[in-house]
C-alpha positions in Angstrom: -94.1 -156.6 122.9 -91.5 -159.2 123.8 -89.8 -157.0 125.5 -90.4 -158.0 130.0 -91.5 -154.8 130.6 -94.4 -154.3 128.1 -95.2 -158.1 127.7 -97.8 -158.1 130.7 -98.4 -154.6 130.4 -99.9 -153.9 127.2 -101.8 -155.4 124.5 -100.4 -156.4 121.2 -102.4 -155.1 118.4 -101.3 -156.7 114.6 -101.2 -153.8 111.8 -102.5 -156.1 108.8 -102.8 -155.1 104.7 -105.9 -154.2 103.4 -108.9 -156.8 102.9 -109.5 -157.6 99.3 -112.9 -155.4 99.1 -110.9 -152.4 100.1 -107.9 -153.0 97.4 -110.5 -153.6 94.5 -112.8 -150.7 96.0 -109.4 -148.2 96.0 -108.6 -149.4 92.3 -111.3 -148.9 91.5 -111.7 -145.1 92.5 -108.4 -143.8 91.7 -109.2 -140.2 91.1 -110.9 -140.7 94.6 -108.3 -142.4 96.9 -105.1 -141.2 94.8 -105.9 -138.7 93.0 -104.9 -140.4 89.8 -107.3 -139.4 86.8 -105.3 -140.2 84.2 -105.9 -144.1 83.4 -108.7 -147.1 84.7 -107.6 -150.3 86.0 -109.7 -152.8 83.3 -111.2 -155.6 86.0 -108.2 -157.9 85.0 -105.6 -155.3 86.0 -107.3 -154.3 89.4 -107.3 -158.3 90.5 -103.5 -158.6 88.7 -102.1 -156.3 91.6 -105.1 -157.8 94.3 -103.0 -160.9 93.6 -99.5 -159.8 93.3 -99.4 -157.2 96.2 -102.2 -158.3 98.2 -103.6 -155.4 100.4 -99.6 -154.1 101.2 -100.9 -149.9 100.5 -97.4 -148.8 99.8 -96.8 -151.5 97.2 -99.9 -150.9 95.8 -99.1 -146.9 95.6 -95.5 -147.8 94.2 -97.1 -149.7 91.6 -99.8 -147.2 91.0 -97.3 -144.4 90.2 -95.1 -146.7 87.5 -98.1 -147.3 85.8 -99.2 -143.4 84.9 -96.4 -142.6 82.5 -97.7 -146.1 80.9 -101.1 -144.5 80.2 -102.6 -144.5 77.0 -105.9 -143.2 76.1 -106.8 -143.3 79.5 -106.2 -147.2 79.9 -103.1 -149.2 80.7 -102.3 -151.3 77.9 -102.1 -155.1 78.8 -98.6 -156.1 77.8 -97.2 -153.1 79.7 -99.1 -154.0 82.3 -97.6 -157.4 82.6 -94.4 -156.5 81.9 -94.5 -154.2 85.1 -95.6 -157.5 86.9 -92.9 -159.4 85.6 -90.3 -156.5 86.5 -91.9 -156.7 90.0 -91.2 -160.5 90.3 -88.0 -160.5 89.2 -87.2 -157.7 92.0 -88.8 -159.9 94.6 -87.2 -162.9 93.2 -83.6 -160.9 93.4 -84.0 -160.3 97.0 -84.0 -163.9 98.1 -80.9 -164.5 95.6 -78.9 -161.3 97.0 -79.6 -162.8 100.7 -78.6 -166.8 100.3 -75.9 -166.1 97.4 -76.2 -169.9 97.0 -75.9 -170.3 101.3 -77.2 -174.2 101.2 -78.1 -173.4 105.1 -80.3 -170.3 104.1 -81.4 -172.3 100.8 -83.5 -175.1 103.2 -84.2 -173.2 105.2 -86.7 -170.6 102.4 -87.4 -174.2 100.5 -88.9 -175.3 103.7 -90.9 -171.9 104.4 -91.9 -172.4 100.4 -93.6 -175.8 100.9 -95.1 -174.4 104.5 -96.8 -172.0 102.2 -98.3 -174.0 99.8 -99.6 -176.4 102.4 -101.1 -173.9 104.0 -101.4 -170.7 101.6 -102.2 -167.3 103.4 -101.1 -168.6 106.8 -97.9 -168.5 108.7 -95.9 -170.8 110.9 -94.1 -171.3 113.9 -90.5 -172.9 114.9 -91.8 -176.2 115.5 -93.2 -175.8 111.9 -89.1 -175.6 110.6 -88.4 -178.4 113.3 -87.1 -180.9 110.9 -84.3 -178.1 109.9 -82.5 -178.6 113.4 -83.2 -182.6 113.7 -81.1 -183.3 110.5 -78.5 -180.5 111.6 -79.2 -177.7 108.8 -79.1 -175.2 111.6 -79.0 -175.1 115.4 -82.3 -173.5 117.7 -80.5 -170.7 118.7 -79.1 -170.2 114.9 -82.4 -170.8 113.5 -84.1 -168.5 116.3 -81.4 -165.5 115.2 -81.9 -166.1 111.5 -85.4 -165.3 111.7 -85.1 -162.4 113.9 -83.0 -161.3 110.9 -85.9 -162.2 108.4 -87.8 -159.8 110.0 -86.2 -157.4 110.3 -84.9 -157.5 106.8 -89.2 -157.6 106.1 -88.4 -160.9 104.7 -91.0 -162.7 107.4 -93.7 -160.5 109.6 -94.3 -162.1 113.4 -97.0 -162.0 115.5 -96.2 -162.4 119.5 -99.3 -163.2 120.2 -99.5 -166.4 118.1 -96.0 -166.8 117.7 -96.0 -167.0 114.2 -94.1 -166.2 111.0 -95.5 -165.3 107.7 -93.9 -164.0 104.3 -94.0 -160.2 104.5 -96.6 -159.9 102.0 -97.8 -161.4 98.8 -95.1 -159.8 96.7 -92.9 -161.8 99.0 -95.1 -165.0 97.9 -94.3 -164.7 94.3 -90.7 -163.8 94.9 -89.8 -166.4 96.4 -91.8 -168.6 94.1 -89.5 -167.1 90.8 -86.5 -167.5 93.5 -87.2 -171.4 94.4 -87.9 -171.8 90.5 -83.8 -170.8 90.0 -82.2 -173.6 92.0 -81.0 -176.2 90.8 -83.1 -179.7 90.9 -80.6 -181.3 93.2 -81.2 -178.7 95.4 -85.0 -178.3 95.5 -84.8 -182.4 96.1 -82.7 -182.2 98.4 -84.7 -179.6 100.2 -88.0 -181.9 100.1 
């Protein structure tokens, strides 16, 4: 889309997740939409991955299949179902650590994005959002520019042309870097403020 050529030339159309109805209607018809006949979601489960994946299908798939050798007596028993949860988070939580390995640049840079999102939960933001990043010299516009070119296409961020905005690849993303944020040290998340 950004591309010169296709810019005036075609339209943009945004692949989203799947609306809440559609997760919890899915869930809630396995043996329907995947087949699965082996185990119900109780109504805490089916909103426990509504919440932790959002709509993302593959996630929700993934998660799907780890769950059927968890079956018991055609029900998913609680604990096991959180602990899958907490296994999740500490995945998503990994994947910010692996990419700053304690990178102070990178670290303001996600505890700025982390209070964008809880200003404004379920929306995304734009450069001018991470402006105070390149006023006190954390990174440079055109450093800042690449680095989130990278975050995308790492599916750390998702962007939208159209609106020229950046959002957390998913929900799963959300609680990741959540757990990750939770790890630094208070000087750092202070400092990050």
């Amino acid at each position: 889309y950004n591309d010169s050529k296709l810019k005036k030339t075609s339209e943009f159309m945004e692949v989203n997740y799947l609306g809440r109805e559609d997760v919890l209607q899915w869930l809630g018809d396995l043996p329907g939409y995947s087949r699965i006949d082996r185990f119900t979601l109780t109504e805490e489960q089916k909103e426990g991955i509504w919440n932790f994946f959002g709509g993302s299908c593959w996630e929700i798939s993934s998660v799907l299949g780890d769950l059927l050798p968890l079956a018991e007596d055609g029900m998913i028993p609680d604990d096991r179902f959180k602990k899958l949860l907490a296994e999740r988070t500490v995945a998503a939580r990994s994947m910010f650590m692996d990419y700053v390995t304690i990178d102070p640049q990178k670290e303001r840079l996600w505890l700025r994005v982390a209070t964008l999102a809880q200003h404004t939960p379920g929306t995304g933001f734009t450069v001018s959002d991470l402006r105070p990043l390149v006023q006190d010299g954390t990174w440079s516009l055109a450093e800042l520019r690449e680095e989130l070119h990278t975050l995308v296409r790492n599916n750390f961020l998702s962007y939208a042309p159209p609106r020229a905005e950046y959002a957390l690849q998913g929900r799963s993303m959300e609680h990741g870097l959540s757990a990750y944020i939770r790890t630094l040290p208070d000087s750092v998340t202070a400092e990050g403020s």
